[in-house]
SESEVEX-158581 format. One record per residue (C-alpha): residue number from 1; x negated, y, z. Coordinates in Angstrom, 1 decimal, padded with zeros to 4 digits. Layout:
  nr      u      v      w
 NUM      X      Y      Z
...
//
This chain:
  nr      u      v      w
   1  046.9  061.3 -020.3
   2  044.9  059.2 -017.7
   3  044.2  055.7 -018.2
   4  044.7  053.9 -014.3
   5  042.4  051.0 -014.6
   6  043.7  049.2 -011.7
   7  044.7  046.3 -009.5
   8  046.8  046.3 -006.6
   9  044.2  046.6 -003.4
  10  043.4  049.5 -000.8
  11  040.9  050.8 -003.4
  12  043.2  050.9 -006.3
  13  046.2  052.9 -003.7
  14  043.8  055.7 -003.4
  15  044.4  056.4 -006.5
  16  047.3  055.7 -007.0
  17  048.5  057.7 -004.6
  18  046.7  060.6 -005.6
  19  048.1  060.4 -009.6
  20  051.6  060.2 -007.9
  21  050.6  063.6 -005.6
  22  049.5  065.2 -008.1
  23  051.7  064.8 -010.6
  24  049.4  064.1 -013.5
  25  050.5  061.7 -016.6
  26  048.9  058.5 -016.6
  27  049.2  055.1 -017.5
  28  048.6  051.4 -016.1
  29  046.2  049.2 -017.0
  30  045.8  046.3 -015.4
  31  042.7  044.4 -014.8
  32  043.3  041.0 -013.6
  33  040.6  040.5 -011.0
  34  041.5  037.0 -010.8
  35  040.8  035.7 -014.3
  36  037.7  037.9 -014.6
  37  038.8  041.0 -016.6
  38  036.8  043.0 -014.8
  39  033.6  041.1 -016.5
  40  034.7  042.2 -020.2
  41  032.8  044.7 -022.2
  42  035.4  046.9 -022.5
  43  035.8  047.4 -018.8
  44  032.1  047.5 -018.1
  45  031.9  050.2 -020.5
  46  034.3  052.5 -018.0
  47  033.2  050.7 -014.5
  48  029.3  049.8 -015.3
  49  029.6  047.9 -011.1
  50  032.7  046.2 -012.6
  51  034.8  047.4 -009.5
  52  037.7  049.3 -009.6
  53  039.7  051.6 -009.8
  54  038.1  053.5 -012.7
  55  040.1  056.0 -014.6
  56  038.9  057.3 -017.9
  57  041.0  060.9 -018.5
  58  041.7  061.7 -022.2
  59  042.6  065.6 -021.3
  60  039.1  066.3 -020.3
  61  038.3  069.4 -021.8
  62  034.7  067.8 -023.5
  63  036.5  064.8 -024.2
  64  037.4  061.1 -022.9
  65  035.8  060.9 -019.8
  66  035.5  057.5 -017.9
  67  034.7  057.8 -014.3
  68  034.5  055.1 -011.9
  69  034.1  055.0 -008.1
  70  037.2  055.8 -005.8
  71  035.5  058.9 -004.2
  72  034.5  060.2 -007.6
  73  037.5  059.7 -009.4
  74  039.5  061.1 -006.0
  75  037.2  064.2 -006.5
  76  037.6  064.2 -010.4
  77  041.7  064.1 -009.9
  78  041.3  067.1 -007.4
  79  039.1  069.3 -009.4
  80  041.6  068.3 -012.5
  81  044.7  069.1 -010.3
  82  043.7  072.1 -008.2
  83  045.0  070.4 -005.0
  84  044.0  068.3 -001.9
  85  040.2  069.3 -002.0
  86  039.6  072.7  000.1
  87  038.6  075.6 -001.4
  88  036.9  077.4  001.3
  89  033.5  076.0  002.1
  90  034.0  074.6  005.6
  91  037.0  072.8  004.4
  92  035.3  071.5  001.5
  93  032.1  070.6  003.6
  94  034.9  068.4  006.2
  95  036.6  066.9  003.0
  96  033.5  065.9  001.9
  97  031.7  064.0  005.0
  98  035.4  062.5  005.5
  99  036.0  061.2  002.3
 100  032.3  059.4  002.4
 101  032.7  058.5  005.8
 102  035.7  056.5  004.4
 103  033.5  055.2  001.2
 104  030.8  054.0  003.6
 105  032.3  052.8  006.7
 106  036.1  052.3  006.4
 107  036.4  050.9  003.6
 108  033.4  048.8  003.5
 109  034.2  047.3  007.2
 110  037.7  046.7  006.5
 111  037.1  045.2  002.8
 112  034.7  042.2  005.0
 113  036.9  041.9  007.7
 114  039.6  041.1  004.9
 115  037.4  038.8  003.3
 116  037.2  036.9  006.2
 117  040.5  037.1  007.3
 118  042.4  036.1  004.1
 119  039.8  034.2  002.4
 120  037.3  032.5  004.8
 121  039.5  031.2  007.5
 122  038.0  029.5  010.1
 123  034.7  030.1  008.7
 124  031.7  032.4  009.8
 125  033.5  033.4  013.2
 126  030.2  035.8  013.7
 127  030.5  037.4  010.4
 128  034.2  037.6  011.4
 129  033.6  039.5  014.6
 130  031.3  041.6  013.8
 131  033.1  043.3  010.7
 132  036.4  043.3  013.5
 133  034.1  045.0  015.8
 134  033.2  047.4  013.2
 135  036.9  048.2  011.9
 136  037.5  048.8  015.6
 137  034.8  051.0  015.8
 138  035.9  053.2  012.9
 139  039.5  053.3  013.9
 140  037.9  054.9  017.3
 141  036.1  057.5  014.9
 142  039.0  058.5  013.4
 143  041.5  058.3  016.8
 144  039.1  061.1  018.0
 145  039.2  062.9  014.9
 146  043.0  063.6  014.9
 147  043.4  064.0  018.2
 148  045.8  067.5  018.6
 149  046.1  067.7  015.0
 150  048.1  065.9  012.1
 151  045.7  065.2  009.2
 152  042.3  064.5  009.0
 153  041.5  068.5  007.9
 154  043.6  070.9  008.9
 155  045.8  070.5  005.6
 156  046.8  066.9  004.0
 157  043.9  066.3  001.6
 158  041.8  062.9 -000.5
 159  040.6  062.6  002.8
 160  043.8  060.9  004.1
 161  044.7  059.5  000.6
 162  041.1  058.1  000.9
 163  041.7  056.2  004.2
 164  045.1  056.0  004.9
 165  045.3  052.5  002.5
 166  042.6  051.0  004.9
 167  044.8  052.0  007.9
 168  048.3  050.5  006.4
 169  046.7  047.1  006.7
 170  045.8  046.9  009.7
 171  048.0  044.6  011.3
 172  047.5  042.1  008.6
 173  043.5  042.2  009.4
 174  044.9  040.9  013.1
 175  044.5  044.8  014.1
 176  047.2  046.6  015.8
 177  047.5  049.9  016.5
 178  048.3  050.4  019.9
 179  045.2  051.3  021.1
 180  045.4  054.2  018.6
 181  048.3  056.2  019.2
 182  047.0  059.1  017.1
 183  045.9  057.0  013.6
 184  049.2  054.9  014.5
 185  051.3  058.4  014.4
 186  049.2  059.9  011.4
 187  049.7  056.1  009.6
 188  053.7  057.0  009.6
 189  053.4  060.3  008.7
 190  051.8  059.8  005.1
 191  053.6  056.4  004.6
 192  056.6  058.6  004.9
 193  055.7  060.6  001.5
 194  057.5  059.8 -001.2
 195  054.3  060.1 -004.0
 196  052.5  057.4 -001.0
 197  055.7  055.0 -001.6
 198  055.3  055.2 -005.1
 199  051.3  054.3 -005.1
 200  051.6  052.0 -002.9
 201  054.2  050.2 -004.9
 202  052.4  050.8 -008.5
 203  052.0  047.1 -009.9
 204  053.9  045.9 -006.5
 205  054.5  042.4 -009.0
 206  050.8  041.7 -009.7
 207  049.9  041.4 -006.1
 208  048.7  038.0 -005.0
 209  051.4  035.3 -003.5
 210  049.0  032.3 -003.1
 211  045.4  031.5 -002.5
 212  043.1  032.0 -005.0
 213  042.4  028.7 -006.9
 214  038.5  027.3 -006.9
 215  037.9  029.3 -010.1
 216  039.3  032.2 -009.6
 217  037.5  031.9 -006.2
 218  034.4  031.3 -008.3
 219  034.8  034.7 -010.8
 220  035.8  036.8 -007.3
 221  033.3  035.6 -004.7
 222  030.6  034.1 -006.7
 223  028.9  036.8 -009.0
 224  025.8  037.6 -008.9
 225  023.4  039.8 -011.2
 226  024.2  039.0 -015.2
 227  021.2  039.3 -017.8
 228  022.0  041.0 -020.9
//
């Protein structure tokens, strides 16, 4: 059994869609972002950068084994299942530089840009643009990148379940995809899985309907480093 440490964002559907790919037995556990959960001992004990998702998987072989970090727990998951990681070693090189190019520039470009869309309105237009400009940027990377083919590799892999999240929101980040036809046909094509319908609607009740309130505003946006 897996624990699934895990609120309902990009970085949490990852993961979620990879448990329901693979088929593994696991369990929610929610971690309320919002009212700090993600500060308690407990959790820091699994996710030391108090992020998630973090799994910790109680069939390890040595033991319980908490890992945190999307890319390492989408790696973990793949070496646990035997499936969506290449075997041979250009695929596994491809899957590799993919699935960190979606760790460090993807994810991190879109994650800002949402900031500033859904949470700083009106505010910081440069910091705004910039992480727009940047989204754009990386949406160009990966138009080129399935141009004449259907998934990132040559077989559906963590790469897509990697960046695929961070593509479904696009139009929400004031994004569209028409410029894109290749990510906007590649988009459809893995929203269409079943096990990508399920992740995606894992914990489909916990997701935010209102703006944060000041405090919760103050435990999400307003950490910094904690002594002891």
């Amino acid at each position: 059994m897996i624990d699934f440490h895990y609120w309902p964002t990009p970085n949490g559907w990852k993961i979620s869609i990879m448990l329901e790919e693979c088929g593994l037995p696991y369990r929610m556990v929610p971690v309320n972002i919002g009212a700090g959960d993600q500060f308690r001992p407990e959790f820091l004990a699994i996710s030391p950068n108090n992020r998630m998702p973090a799994i910790v998987d109680h069939d390890a072989p040595e033991g319980p084994v908490p890992v945190f970090e999307s890319g390492a727990i989408l790696l973990h998951l793949a070496a646990r299942s035997g499936r969506f990681l290449p075997r041979d070693a250009k695929g596994h090189k491809e899957c590799l530089e993919w699935l960190f190019w979606q760790v460090g520039n993807l994810g991190p470009m879109a994650g800002q840009l949402s900031h500033f869309v859904n949470y700083a309105q009106g505010e910081h237009e440069y910091s705004r643009t910039r992480y727009a400009n940047e989204y754009h940027r990386c949406l160009g990377v990966l138009e080129r990148r399935l141009a004449g083919r259907d998934y990132i590799l040559d077989d559906y892999s963590i790469a897509d379940m990697a960046s695929f999240p961070w593509v479904l929101i696009s139009k929400p980040l004031g994004q569209p995809l028409d410029e894109f036809p290749a990510v906007a046909a590649w988009r459809q094509r893995i929203k269409a899985r079943p096990a990508v319908q399920r992740g995606i609607d894992l914990g489909k009740a916990l997701r935010r309907g209102a703006p944060p309130t000041e405090a919760e505003r103050r435990i999400l946006f307003g950490q910094r480093a904690r002594q002891g």
